[in-house]
C-alpha positions as CSV (number, residue, x, y, z in Angstrom):
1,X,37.6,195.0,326.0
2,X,37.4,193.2,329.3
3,X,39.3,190.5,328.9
4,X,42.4,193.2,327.4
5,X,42.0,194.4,330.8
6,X,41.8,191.6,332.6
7,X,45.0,190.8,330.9
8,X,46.8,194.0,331.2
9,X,46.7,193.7,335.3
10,X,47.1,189.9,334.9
11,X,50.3,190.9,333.1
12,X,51.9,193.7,335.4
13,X,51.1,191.4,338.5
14,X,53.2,188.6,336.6
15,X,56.4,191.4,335.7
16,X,56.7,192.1,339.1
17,X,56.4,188.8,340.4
18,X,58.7,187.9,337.7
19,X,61.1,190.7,339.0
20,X,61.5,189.8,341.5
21,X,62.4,185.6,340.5
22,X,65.1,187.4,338.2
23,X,66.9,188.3,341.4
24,X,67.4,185.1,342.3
25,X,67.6,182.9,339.0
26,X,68.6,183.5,335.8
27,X,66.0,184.7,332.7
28,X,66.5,181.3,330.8
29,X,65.9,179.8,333.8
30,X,63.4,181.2,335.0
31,X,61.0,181.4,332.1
32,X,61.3,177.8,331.1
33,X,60.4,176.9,334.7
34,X,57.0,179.3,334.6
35,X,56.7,178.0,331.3
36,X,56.4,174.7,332.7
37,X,54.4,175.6,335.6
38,X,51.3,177.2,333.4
39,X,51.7,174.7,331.2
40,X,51.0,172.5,333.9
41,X,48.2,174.1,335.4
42,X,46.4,175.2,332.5
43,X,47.1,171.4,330.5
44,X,45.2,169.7,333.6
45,X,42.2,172.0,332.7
46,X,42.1,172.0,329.2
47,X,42.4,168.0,328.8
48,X,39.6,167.8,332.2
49,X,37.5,170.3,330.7
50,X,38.4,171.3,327.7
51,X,39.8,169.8,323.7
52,X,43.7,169.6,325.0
53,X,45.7,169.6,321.7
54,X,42.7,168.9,319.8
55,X,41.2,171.0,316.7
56,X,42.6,172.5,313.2
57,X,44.2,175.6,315.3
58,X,46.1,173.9,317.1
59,X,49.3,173.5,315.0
60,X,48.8,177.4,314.5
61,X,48.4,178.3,317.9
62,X,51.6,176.0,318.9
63,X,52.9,178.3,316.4
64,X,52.3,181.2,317.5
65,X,53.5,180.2,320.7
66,X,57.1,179.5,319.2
67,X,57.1,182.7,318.1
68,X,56.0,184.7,321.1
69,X,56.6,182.6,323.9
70,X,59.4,181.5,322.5
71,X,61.8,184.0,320.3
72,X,59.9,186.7,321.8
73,X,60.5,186.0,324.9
74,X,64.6,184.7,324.6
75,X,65.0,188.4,322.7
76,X,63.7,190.0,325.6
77,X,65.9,189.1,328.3
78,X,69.0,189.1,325.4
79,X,67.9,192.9,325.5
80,X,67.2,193.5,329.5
81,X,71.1,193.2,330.2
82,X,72.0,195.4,327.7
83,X,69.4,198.5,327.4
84,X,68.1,197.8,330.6
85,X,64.7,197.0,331.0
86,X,62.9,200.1,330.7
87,X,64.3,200.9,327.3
88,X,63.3,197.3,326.5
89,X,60.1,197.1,327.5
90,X,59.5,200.6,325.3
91,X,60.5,198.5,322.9
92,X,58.4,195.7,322.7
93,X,55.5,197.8,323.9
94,X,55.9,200.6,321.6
95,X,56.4,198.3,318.3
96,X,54.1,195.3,318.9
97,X,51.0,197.2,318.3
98,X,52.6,199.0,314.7
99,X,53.8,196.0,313.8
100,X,50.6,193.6,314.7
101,X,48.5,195.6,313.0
102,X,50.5,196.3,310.3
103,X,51.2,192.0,309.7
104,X,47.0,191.8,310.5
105,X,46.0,194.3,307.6
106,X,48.7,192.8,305.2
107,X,47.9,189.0,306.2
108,X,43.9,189.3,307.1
109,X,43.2,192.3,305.6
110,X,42.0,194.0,309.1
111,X,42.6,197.2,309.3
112,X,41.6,199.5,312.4
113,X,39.8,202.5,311.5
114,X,41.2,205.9,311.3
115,X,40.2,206.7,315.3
116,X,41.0,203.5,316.2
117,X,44.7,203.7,315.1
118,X,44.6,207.8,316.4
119,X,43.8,206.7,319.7
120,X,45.8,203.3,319.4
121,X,48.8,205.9,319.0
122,X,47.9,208.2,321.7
123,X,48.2,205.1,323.9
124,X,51.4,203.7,323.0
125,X,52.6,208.0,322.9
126,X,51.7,208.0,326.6
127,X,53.8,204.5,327.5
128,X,56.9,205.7,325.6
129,X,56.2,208.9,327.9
130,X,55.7,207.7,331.1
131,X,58.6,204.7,331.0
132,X,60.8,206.1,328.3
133,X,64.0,206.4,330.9
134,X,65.5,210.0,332.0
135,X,68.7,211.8,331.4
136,X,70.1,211.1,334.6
137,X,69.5,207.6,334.3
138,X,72.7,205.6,333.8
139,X,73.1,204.6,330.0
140,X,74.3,201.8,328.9
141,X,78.1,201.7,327.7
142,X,78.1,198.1,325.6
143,X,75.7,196.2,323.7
144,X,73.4,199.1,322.5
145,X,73.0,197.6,318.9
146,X,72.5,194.4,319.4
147,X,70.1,195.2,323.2
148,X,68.0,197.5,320.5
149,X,68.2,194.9,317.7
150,X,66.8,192.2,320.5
151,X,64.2,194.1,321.4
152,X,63.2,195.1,318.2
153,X,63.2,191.4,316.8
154,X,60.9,190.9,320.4
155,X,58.7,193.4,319.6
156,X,57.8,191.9,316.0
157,X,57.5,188.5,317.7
158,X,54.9,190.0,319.9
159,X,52.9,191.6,317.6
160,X,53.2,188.7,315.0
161,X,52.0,185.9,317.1
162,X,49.1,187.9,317.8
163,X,48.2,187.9,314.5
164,X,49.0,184.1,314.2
165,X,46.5,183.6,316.8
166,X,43.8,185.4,315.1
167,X,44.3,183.5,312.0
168,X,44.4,180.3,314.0
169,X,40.6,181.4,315.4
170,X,39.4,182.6,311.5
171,X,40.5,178.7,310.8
172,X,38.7,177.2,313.8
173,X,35.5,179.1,312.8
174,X,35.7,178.0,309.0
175,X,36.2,174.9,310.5
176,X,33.1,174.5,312.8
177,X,35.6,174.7,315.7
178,X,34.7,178.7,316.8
179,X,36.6,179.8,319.9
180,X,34.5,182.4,321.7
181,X,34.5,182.4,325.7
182,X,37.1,182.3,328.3
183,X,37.7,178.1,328.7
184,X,38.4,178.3,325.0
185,X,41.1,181.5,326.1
186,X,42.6,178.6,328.6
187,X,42.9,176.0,325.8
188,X,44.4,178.4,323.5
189,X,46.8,179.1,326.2
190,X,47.7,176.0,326.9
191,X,48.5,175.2,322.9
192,X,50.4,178.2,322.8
193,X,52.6,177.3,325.7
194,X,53.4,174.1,324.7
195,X,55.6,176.3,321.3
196,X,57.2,178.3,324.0
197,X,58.0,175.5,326.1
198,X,59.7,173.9,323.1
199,X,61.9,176.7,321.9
200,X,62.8,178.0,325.5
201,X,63.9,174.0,326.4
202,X,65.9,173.6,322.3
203,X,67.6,177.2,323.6
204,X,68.7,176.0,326.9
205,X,70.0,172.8,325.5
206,X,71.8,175.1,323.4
207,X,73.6,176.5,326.7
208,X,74.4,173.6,328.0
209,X,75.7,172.2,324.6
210,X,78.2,175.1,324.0
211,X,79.1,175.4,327.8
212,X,77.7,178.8,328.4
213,X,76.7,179.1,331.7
214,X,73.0,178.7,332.1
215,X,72.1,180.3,335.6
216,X,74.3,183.7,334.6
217,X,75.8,183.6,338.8
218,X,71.8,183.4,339.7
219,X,71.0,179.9,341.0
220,X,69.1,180.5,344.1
221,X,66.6,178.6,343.9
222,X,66.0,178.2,347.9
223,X,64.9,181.5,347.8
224,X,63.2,181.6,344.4
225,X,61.0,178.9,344.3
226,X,58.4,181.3,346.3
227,X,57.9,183.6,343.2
228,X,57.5,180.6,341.0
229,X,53.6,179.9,341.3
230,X,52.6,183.9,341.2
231,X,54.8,184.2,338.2
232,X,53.9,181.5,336.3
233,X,49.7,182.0,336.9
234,X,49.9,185.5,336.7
235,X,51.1,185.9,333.3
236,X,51.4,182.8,331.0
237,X,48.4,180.7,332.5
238,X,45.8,183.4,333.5
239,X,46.9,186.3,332.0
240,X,47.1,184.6,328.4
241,X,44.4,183.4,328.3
242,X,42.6,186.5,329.1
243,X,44.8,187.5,326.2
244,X,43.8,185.3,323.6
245,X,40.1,185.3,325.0
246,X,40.6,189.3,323.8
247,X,42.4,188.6,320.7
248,X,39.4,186.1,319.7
249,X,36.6,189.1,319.6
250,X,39.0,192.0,318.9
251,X,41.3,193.3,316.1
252,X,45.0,192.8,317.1
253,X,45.0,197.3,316.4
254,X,42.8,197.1,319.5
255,X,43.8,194.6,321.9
256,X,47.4,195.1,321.5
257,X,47.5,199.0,322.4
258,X,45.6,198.3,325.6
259,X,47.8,195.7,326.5
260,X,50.6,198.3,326.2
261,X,49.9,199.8,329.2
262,X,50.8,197.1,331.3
263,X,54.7,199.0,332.2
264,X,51.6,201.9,333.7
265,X,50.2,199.0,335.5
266,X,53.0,198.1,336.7
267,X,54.3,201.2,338.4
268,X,51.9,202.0,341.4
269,X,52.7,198.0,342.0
270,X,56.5,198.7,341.9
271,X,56.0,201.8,344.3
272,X,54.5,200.4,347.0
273,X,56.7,196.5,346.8
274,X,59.9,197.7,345.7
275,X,60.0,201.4,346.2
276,X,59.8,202.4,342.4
277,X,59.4,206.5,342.4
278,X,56.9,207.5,340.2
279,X,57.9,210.8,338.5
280,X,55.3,214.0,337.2
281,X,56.5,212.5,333.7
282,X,54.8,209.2,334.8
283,X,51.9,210.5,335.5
284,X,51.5,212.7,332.7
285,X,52.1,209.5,330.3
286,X,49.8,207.4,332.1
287,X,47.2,210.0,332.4
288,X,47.7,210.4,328.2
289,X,47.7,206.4,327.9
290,X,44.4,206.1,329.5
291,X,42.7,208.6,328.1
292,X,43.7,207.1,324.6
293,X,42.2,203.5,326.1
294,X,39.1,205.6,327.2
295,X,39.0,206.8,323.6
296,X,40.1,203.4,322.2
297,X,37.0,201.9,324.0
298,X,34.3,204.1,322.6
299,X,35.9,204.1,318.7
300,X,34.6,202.3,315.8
Protein backbone atom coordinates (compact mmCIF):
# COMPACT_ATOMS: atom_id res chain seq x y z
CA UNK A 1 0.00 0.00 0.00
CA UNK A 2 2.88 2.47 0.50
CA UNK A 3 4.32 2.61 -2.51
CA UNK A 4 0.43 3.33 -4.17
CA UNK A 5 0.81 6.25 -2.04
CA UNK A 6 3.92 7.21 -2.57
CA UNK A 7 2.90 7.21 -6.13
CA UNK A 8 -0.37 8.90 -5.80
CA UNK A 9 1.42 12.32 -4.40
CA UNK A 10 4.41 11.51 -6.74
CA UNK A 11 1.75 11.79 -9.44
CA UNK A 12 -0.31 14.91 -8.47
CA UNK A 13 3.13 16.84 -7.79
CA UNK A 14 4.03 15.77 -11.60
CA UNK A 15 0.16 17.13 -13.05
CA UNK A 16 0.72 20.27 -11.62
CA UNK A 17 4.19 20.63 -12.58
CA UNK A 18 3.10 19.39 -15.85
CA UNK A 19 0.32 22.11 -15.85
CA UNK A 20 1.90 24.32 -15.67
CA UNK A 21 4.83 23.21 -18.79
CA UNK A 22 1.44 22.90 -20.92
CA UNK A 23 1.30 26.70 -20.74
CA UNK A 24 4.18 27.20 -22.38
CA UNK A 25 4.75 24.07 -24.79
CA UNK A 26 2.66 21.99 -26.45
CA UNK A 27 1.34 18.23 -25.05
CA UNK A 28 3.37 16.34 -27.81
CA UNK A 29 6.00 18.31 -26.97
CA UNK A 30 6.12 18.29 -23.83
CA UNK A 31 5.71 14.66 -22.93
CA UNK A 32 8.30 13.37 -25.27
CA UNK A 33 10.77 15.83 -23.60
CA UNK A 34 9.87 14.44 -19.84
CA UNK A 35 9.83 11.23 -21.52
CA UNK A 36 13.30 11.71 -22.36
CA UNK A 37 14.31 13.38 -19.23
CA UNK A 38 13.18 10.19 -16.82
CA UNK A 39 14.39 8.09 -19.22
CA UNK A 40 17.49 9.71 -18.70
CA UNK A 41 17.74 9.80 -15.17
CA UNK A 42 16.29 6.61 -14.23
CA UNK A 43 18.59 4.66 -17.45
CA UNK A 44 21.85 5.97 -15.58
CA UNK A 45 20.62 4.09 -12.44
CA UNK A 46 19.27 1.07 -13.63
CA UNK A 47 22.45 0.23 -16.07
CA UNK A 48 24.94 1.70 -12.68
CA UNK A 49 22.92 -0.21 -10.32
CA UNK A 50 20.64 -2.10 -11.64
CA UNK A 51 19.94 -5.05 -15.01
CA UNK A 52 19.22 -2.00 -17.66
CA UNK A 53 17.22 -3.81 -20.44
CA UNK A 54 18.15 -7.08 -19.14
CA UNK A 55 15.71 -10.09 -18.09
CA UNK A 56 12.63 -12.17 -19.71
CA UNK A 57 10.18 -9.00 -18.70
CA UNK A 58 11.70 -6.76 -20.39
CA UNK A 59 10.13 -7.09 -23.89
CA UNK A 60 6.78 -7.07 -21.71
CA UNK A 61 7.35 -4.23 -19.76
CA UNK A 62 8.61 -2.15 -23.00
CA UNK A 63 5.24 -3.26 -23.90
CA UNK A 64 3.40 -2.14 -21.53
CA UNK A 65 5.01 1.09 -21.78
CA UNK A 66 3.84 1.48 -25.55
CA UNK A 67 0.64 1.05 -24.33
CA UNK A 68 0.47 3.40 -21.36
CA UNK A 69 3.07 5.75 -21.87
CA UNK A 70 2.53 5.71 -25.17
CA UNK A 71 -1.23 5.53 -26.62
CA UNK A 72 -2.33 6.25 -23.29
CA UNK A 73 -0.79 9.13 -22.91
CA UNK A 74 -1.24 10.67 -26.93
CA UNK A 75 -5.30 9.95 -26.07
CA UNK A 76 -5.11 11.98 -23.18
CA UNK A 77 -4.11 15.23 -24.39
CA UNK A 78 -6.22 14.30 -27.89
CA UNK A 79 -9.02 14.51 -25.13
CA UNK A 80 -7.85 17.68 -22.81
CA UNK A 81 -8.69 20.10 -25.79
CA UNK A 82 -11.87 18.80 -26.35
CA UNK A 83 -13.67 17.83 -22.92
CA UNK A 84 -11.36 19.78 -21.01
CA UNK A 85 -9.34 18.26 -18.60
CA UNK A 86 -11.53 17.61 -15.77
CA UNK A 87 -13.94 15.54 -17.75
CA UNK A 88 -10.80 13.80 -18.99
CA UNK A 89 -9.15 12.95 -16.18
CA UNK A 90 -12.78 11.44 -14.80
CA UNK A 91 -12.30 9.50 -17.54
CA UNK A 92 -9.21 7.83 -17.33
CA UNK A 93 -9.52 7.73 -13.57
CA UNK A 94 -12.90 6.46 -13.36
CA UNK A 95 -12.40 3.49 -16.05
CA UNK A 96 -8.74 2.36 -15.50
CA UNK A 97 -9.54 0.56 -12.33
CA UNK A 98 -13.03 -1.26 -14.07
CA UNK A 99 -11.22 -2.01 -16.78
CA UNK A 100 -7.70 -3.24 -15.12
CA UNK A 101 -9.31 -5.39 -13.17
CA UNK A 102 -11.57 -6.58 -15.39
CA UNK A 103 -8.39 -7.43 -18.26
CA UNK A 104 -6.48 -8.95 -14.76
CA UNK A 105 -9.29 -11.47 -13.77
CA UNK A 106 -9.91 -12.37 -17.50
CA UNK A 107 -5.94 -12.58 -18.39
CA UNK A 108 -4.48 -13.78 -14.82
CA UNK A 109 -7.41 -14.88 -13.31
CA UNK A 110 -7.07 -12.26 -10.22
CA UNK A 111 -9.97 -11.29 -9.08
CA UNK A 112 -10.41 -8.75 -6.03
CA UNK A 113 -12.69 -9.86 -3.42
CA UNK A 114 -16.17 -8.81 -2.94
CA UNK A 115 -14.97 -5.79 -0.33
CA UNK A 116 -12.12 -5.14 -2.13
CA UNK A 117 -14.01 -4.16 -5.37
CA UNK A 118 -17.01 -2.39 -2.83
CA UNK A 119 -14.57 -0.21 -1.54
CA UNK A 120 -12.51 0.01 -4.86
CA UNK A 121 -15.87 1.58 -6.10
CA UNK A 122 -16.49 3.76 -3.25
CA UNK A 123 -13.16 5.27 -4.27
CA UNK A 124 -13.45 5.92 -7.70
CA UNK A 125 -17.60 7.20 -6.62
CA UNK A 126 -15.88 9.88 -4.54
CA UNK A 127 -13.26 11.08 -7.58
CA UNK A 128 -16.13 11.21 -10.14
CA UNK A 129 -17.70 13.37 -7.14
CA UNK A 130 -15.25 15.65 -6.22
CA UNK A 131 -13.77 16.52 -10.01
CA UNK A 132 -16.79 15.56 -12.03
CA UNK A 133 -17.19 19.40 -13.48
CA UNK A 134 -20.40 21.69 -12.45
CA UNK A 135 -23.29 23.06 -14.28
CA UNK A 136 -21.91 26.36 -14.59
CA UNK A 137 -18.89 25.23 -15.92
CA UNK A 138 -18.43 26.05 -19.61
CA UNK A 139 -19.26 22.88 -21.88
CA UNK A 140 -17.66 22.10 -24.58
CA UNK A 141 -19.37 23.01 -28.05
CA UNK A 142 -17.05 20.60 -30.57
CA UNK A 143 -15.38 17.46 -30.35
CA UNK A 144 -17.41 15.76 -27.56
CA UNK A 145 -17.40 12.22 -29.31
CA UNK A 146 -14.27 11.89 -30.33
CA UNK A 147 -12.74 14.01 -26.58
CA UNK A 148 -14.95 11.06 -24.87
CA UNK A 149 -13.86 8.38 -27.30
CA UNK A 150 -10.04 9.58 -26.48
CA UNK A 151 -10.36 9.38 -23.08
CA UNK A 152 -12.03 6.25 -23.07
CA UNK A 153 -9.43 4.47 -25.44
CA UNK A 154 -6.83 6.31 -22.48
CA UNK A 155 -8.54 4.90 -19.80
CA UNK A 156 -8.27 1.22 -21.12
CA UNK A 157 -4.64 1.86 -21.95
CA UNK A 158 -4.10 2.70 -18.35
CA UNK A 159 -5.67 -0.02 -16.88
CA UNK A 160 -4.26 -2.55 -19.51
CA UNK A 161 -0.66 -1.79 -19.13
CA UNK A 162 -1.06 -2.31 -15.61
CA UNK A 163 -2.01 -5.54 -16.12
CA UNK A 164 0.84 -6.08 -18.78
CA UNK A 165 3.17 -5.18 -16.05
CA UNK A 166 1.87 -7.74 -13.60
CA UNK A 167 2.12 -10.43 -16.15
CA UNK A 168 5.58 -9.19 -17.06
CA UNK A 169 6.59 -9.72 -12.96
CA UNK A 170 4.45 -13.49 -12.87
CA UNK A 171 7.20 -14.18 -15.94
CA UNK A 172 10.18 -12.78 -14.18
CA UNK A 173 9.30 -14.88 -11.05
CA UNK A 174 8.79 -18.23 -13.12
CA UNK A 175 11.82 -17.20 -14.53
CA UNK A 176 14.15 -16.92 -11.44
CA UNK A 177 14.16 -13.12 -12.25
CA UNK A 178 11.49 -11.95 -9.16
CA UNK A 179 11.02 -8.21 -8.98
CA UNK A 180 10.22 -7.28 -5.36
CA UNK A 181 11.74 -3.90 -3.89
CA UNK A 182 11.88 -0.39 -5.01
CA UNK A 183 15.44 -0.46 -7.36
CA UNK A 184 13.61 -3.25 -9.21
CA UNK A 185 10.33 -0.42 -9.40
CA UNK A 186 13.22 1.99 -11.05
CA UNK A 187 14.33 -0.68 -13.59
CA UNK A 188 10.88 -1.51 -14.49
CA UNK A 189 10.46 2.14 -14.98
CA UNK A 190 13.05 2.69 -17.01
CA UNK A 191 11.95 -0.46 -19.51
CA UNK A 192 8.68 0.90 -19.56
CA UNK A 193 9.71 4.31 -20.70
CA UNK A 194 11.84 3.35 -23.26
CA UNK A 195 7.84 1.89 -25.14
CA UNK A 196 6.61 5.35 -24.38
CA UNK A 197 9.53 7.13 -25.66
CA UNK A 198 9.11 5.12 -28.86
CA UNK A 199 5.55 5.67 -29.67
CA UNK A 200 5.45 9.38 -28.45
CA UNK A 201 8.79 10.03 -30.91
CA UNK A 202 6.88 7.51 -34.22
CA UNK A 203 3.77 10.04 -33.29
CA UNK A 204 5.64 13.19 -33.60
CA UNK A 205 7.35 12.12 -36.61
CA UNK A 206 4.00 11.66 -37.70
CA UNK A 207 3.35 15.62 -37.26
CA UNK A 208 6.11 16.59 -38.78
CA UNK A 209 5.49 14.14 -41.80
CA UNK A 210 1.93 15.40 -42.58
CA UNK A 211 2.85 19.05 -41.71
CA UNK A 212 0.64 19.51 -38.69
CA UNK A 213 1.94 21.80 -36.56
CA UNK A 214 3.72 20.24 -33.73
CA UNK A 215 4.05 23.09 -30.91
CA UNK A 216 -0.01 23.89 -31.30
CA UNK A 217 1.15 28.15 -31.06
CA UNK A 218 3.06 26.86 -27.66
CA UNK A 219 6.82 27.04 -28.20
CA UNK A 220 8.18 28.73 -25.27
CA UNK A 221 10.59 26.98 -24.30
CA UNK A 222 12.69 30.02 -22.57
CA UNK A 223 10.25 29.95 -20.08
CA UNK A 224 9.42 26.19 -19.96
CA UNK A 225 12.51 24.57 -19.64
CA UNK A 226 12.05 25.40 -15.64
CA UNK A 227 9.17 22.87 -15.27
CA UNK A 228 10.95 20.33 -17.25
CA UNK A 229 13.02 18.49 -14.41
CA UNK A 230 9.96 18.54 -11.64
CA UNK A 231 7.76 17.20 -14.40
CA UNK A 232 9.72 14.70 -15.68
CA UNK A 233 11.03 13.21 -11.92
CA UNK A 234 7.85 13.63 -10.42
CA UNK A 235 5.78 11.46 -12.46
CA UNK A 236 7.51 9.16 -15.06
CA UNK A 237 10.88 8.56 -13.20
CA UNK A 238 9.87 8.55 -9.39
CA UNK A 239 6.48 8.36 -9.41
CA UNK A 240 6.44 5.10 -11.75
CA UNK A 241 8.45 3.45 -10.20
CA UNK A 242 6.69 3.71 -6.96
CA UNK A 243 3.95 2.54 -9.26
CA UNK A 244 5.19 -0.53 -10.59
CA UNK A 245 7.03 -1.20 -7.07
CA UNK A 246 3.02 -1.27 -5.95
CA UNK A 247 1.80 -3.09 -8.92
CA UNK A 248 4.66 -5.90 -8.11
CA UNK A 249 3.00 -6.91 -4.51
CA UNK A 250 -0.63 -5.80 -5.21
CA UNK A 251 -3.65 -6.80 -7.44
CA UNK A 252 -4.05 -4.16 -10.22
CA UNK A 253 -8.15 -3.97 -8.30
CA UNK A 254 -6.08 -2.50 -5.46
CA UNK A 255 -3.37 -0.36 -6.66
CA UNK A 256 -5.20 1.19 -9.42
CA UNK A 257 -8.30 2.59 -7.20
CA UNK A 258 -5.79 4.27 -4.86
CA UNK A 259 -4.00 5.73 -7.57
CA UNK A 260 -7.33 7.32 -8.60
CA UNK A 261 -7.23 9.73 -6.13
CA UNK A 262 -4.44 11.50 -7.40
CA UNK A 263 -7.06 14.52 -9.24
CA UNK A 264 -7.84 14.77 -4.83
CA UNK A 265 -4.25 15.05 -4.45
CA UNK A 266 -3.96 17.38 -6.70
CA UNK A 267 -6.51 19.98 -5.59
CA UNK A 268 -5.13 21.51 -2.18
CA UNK A 269 -1.79 21.74 -4.54
CA UNK A 270 -3.79 23.67 -7.25
CA UNK A 271 -5.35 25.93 -4.40
CA UNK A 272 -2.59 27.22 -2.91
CA UNK A 273 -0.11 27.50 -6.72
CA UNK A 274 -2.73 28.37 -8.99
CA UNK A 275 -5.71 29.49 -7.07
CA UNK A 276 -7.94 26.37 -7.82
CA UNK A 277 -11.28 26.87 -5.55
CA UNK A 278 -12.08 23.88 -3.83
CA UNK A 279 -15.88 23.51 -3.63
CA UNK A 280 -18.19 21.67 -0.55
CA UNK A 281 -18.71 19.01 -3.50
CA UNK A 282 -14.86 18.52 -3.34
CA UNK A 283 -14.68 17.88 -0.13
CA UNK A 284 -17.51 15.72 0.18
CA UNK A 285 -15.88 13.39 -2.71
CA UNK A 286 -12.56 13.45 -1.27
CA UNK A 287 -13.73 12.82 2.10
CA UNK A 288 -15.84 9.59 0.34
CA UNK A 289 -12.53 8.63 -1.68
CA UNK A 290 -10.55 8.30 1.39
CA UNK A 291 -12.63 6.70 3.41
CA UNK A 292 -12.96 3.97 0.60
CA UNK A 293 -8.81 3.88 0.57
CA UNK A 294 -9.11 3.56 4.39
CA UNK A 295 -11.50 0.67 3.74
CA UNK A 296 -9.51 -0.53 0.69
CA UNK A 297 -6.39 -0.75 3.07
CA UNK A 298 -7.86 -3.03 5.80
CA UNK A 299 -9.92 -5.51 3.05
CA UNK A 300 -9.09 -8.89 2.12
Amino acid sequence: MLAAFLATILFSLSAISGRRLSHYISGTQANLVRLAVAALALGTFSHLFGFGIRGVAFPILFLSGCVGFGIGDLSMFQAYPRIGARRTIVLIQCLAAPFGALIEWLWLHHAPTPAQAFWGAIILAGVGIAIMPSKKEAQPTHGLAAGTLFGVLSGFCQGSSAVISRYAYQVAEKAGQPFHSVTDGINAAYQRILGGILVSALFLGYLHITKESVHGGKNDWRRGWRWIPAAAMAGPAFGVSCYQWALMTEKTSIVLPIVATTPLAVMPLAHYIEGDRITWRTLLGGALAVAGVIGLSYSR
